[in-house]
C-alpha positions, 0 to 999 in steps of 0.5 A: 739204570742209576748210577750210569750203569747199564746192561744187555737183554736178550730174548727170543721173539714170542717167548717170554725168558730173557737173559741178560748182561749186567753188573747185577747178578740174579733170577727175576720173578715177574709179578702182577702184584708186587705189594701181594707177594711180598706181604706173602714172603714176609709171612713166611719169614722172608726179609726183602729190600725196599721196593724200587720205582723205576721207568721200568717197573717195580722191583725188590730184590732178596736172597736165598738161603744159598745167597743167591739174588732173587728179584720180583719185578712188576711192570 
C-alpha cells in the first residue's frame, strides 16, 4: 500500500468474506461498478471520498452516521 503500509487477508478456500489486518479500520463492500454506486449514494445525501486507483481496484471509502468506515471496492 502507499506509504510503506501493509496488511493480513485472511479468507477461507471457496468463500468469498475475508478479514483482514490492517492500519485501517473498516467493512468493504465489493461492487462491479463503482462509479453507478456512488452517483446512488450521492443521491441520497451520502458524501464519499475520492475514488482510488490502485494495483488492486477501485475504492472510495465514507462513514456511517455512527462514524464507522465503510468502503466500496471494485476489482
Amino acid at each position: 500500500m502507499e506509504h510503506g503500509q501493509t496488511w493480513i487477508q485472511l479468507g477461507l478456500p471457496n468463500h468469498d468474506t475475508t478479514i483482514s489486518l490492517a492500519t485501517f479500520q473498516g467493512i468493504i463492500f465489493e461492487t462491479d461498478d463503482i462509479e453507478k454506486e456512488i452517483e446512488a449514494l450521492k443521491t441520497k445525501g451520502i458524501e464519499l471520498g475520492k475514488i482510488d486507483n490502485t494495483p488492486w481496484g477501485k475504492f472510495a471509502w465514507l462513514k456511517d452516521l455512527d462514524g464507522n468506515g465503510l468502503c466500496l471496492h471494485q476489482k
